[in-house]
C-alpha positions in Angstrom: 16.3 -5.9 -11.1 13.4 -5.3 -8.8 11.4 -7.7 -6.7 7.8 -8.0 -6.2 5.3 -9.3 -3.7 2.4 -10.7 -5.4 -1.2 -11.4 -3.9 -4.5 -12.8 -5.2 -7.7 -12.8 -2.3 -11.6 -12.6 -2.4 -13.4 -10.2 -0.5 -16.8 -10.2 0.3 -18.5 -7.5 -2.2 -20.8 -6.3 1.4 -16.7 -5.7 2.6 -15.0 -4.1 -0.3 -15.1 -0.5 1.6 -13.8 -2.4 4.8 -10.7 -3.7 2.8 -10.2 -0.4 0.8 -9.4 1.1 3.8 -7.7 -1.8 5.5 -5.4 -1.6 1.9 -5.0 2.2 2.4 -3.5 1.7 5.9 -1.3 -1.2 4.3 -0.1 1.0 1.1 1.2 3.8 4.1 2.5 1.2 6.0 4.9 -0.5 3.1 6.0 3.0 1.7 6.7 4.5 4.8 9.3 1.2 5.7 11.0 1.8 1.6 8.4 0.1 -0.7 8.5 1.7 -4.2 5.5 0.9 -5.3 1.9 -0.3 -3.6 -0.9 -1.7 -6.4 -4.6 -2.6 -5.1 -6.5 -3.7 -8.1 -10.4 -4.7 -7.9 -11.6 -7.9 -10.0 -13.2 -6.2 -13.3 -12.7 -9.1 -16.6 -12.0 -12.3 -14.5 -13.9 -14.8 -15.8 -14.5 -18.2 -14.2 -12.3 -20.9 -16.2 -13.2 -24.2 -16.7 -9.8 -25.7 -15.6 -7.5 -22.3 -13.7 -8.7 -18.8 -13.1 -8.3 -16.3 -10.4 -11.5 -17.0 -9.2 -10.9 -20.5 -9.2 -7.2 -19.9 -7.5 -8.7 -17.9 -4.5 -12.5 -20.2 -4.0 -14.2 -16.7 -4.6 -17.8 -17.1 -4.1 -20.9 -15.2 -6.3 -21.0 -12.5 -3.5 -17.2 -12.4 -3.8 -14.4 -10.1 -6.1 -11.4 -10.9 -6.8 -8.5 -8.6 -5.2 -5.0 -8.7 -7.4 -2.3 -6.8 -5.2 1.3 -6.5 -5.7 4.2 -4.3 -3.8 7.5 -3.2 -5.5 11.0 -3.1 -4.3 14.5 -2.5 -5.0 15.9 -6.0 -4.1 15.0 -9.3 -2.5 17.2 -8.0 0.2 15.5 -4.6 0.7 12.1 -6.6 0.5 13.1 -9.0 3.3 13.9 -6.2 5.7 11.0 -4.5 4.9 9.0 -7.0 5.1 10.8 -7.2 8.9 9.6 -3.6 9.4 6.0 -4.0 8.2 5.0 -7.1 10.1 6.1 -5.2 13.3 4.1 -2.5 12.9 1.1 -1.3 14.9 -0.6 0.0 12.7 -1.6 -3.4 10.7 -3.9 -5.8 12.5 -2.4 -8.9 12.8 -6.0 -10.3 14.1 -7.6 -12.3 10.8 -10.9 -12.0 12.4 -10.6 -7.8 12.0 -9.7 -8.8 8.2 -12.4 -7.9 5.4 -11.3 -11.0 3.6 -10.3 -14.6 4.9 -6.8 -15.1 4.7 -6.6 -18.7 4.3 -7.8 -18.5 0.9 -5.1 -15.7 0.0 -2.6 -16.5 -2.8 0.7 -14.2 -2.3 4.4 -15.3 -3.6 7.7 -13.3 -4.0 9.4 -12.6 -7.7 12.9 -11.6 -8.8 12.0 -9.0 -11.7 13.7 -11.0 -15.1 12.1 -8.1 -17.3 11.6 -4.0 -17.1 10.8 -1.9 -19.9 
């Protein structure tokens, strides 16, 4: 089964460009170091729950949208040494105060595929 990097952020709607092409370097970077897949996805039915939602999850603000990102691999074990590869590379900016959203508010996990259809 495959493995998958998930990540939840808010960026600033005056930044969305910025991070598009902040997330265009980053989908080059993790396919050229063996990702299979790279998925950007902008906030478009995310409505703010009483109790959980990914708005909630991530403190987005009313001038904020909600980012939902995920990255595909063949293995934890392929994903680990990419992961090795991509953080090394020069051409991410491992500055947060060059990033279009503020990291400290970024949800992101790893999960072992269970199901594929």
């Amino acid at each position: 089964m495959t493995y998958v990097d998930g990540f939840v952020l808010a960026v600033p709607k005056a930044k969305i460009e910025a991070y598009k092409a902040q997330a265009r370097t980053g989908s080059e970077v993790w396919k050229d170091h063996g990702a299979l897949a790279y998925v950007e996805c902008i906030g478009d039915d995310v409505p703010y729950g009483e109790l959980t939602s990914f708005p909630r999850a991530v403190q987005a603000k009313d001038d904020e949208v909600v980012i939902f990102s995920w990255v595909l691999y063949r293995s934890r074990a392929d994903r680990d040494e990419i992961m090795k590869k991509v953080m090394a590379d020069p051409r991410l900016d491992s500055d947060p105060a060059s990033w279009a959203f503020d990291g400290k508010r970024m949800i992101f996990g790893g999960f072992e595929a269970f199901i594929e259809v």
